[in-house]
N, C-alpha and C positions, 0 to 999 in steps of 0.2 A: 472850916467854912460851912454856912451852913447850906441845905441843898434849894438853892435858888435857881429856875428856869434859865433865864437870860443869859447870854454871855456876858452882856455891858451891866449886869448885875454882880458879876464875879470883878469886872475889871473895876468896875467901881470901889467892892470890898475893900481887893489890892490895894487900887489907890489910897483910900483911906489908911489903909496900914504903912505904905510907902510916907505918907506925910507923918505918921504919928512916930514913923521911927527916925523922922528927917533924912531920908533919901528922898533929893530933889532932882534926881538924873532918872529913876527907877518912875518917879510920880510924873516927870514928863514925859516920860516914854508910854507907860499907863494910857495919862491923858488924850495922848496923840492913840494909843488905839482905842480908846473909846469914843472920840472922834470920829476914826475910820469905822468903825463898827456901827455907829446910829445911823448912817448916811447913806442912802442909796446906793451911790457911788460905790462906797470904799466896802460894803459889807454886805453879805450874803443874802444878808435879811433884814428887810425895812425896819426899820421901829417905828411901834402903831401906838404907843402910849401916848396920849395929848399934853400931860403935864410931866415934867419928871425932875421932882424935888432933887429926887438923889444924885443929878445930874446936876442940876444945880449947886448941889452940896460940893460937891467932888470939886467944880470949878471954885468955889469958894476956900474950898482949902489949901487948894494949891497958891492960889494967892495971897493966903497966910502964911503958908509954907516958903515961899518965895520972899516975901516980905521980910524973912524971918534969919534969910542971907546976911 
């Protein structure tokens, strides 16, 4: 992996990897922490990015990945 700041940058990685090897249990679990991770709420620390493709991307694969059931 390469050395990326963010946590929800590593979880994102995973994710991507979870879907390319079709683990759809391992990609919802992912999911669900990178959820809890961008969110005031659920995570240590805010995320201050205003746009975030890769967040994006992530959600979009999973529902390829799901789809794919």
């Amino acid at each position: 992996m390469t050395n990326q700041r963010r946590l929800s940058d590593k979880i994102i990685a995973a994710h991507a990897q979870a879907c390319e090897d079709g683990n759809v249990e391992i990609a919802e679990l992912l999911l669900r922490a990178l959820e809890v991770q961008i969110t005031a709420f659920g995570g240590t620390m805010v995320e201050h990015r205003e746009s975030m493709p890769e967040l994006d991307g992530a959600f979009e694969r999973h529902e390829k990945l799901k789809a794919g059931e």
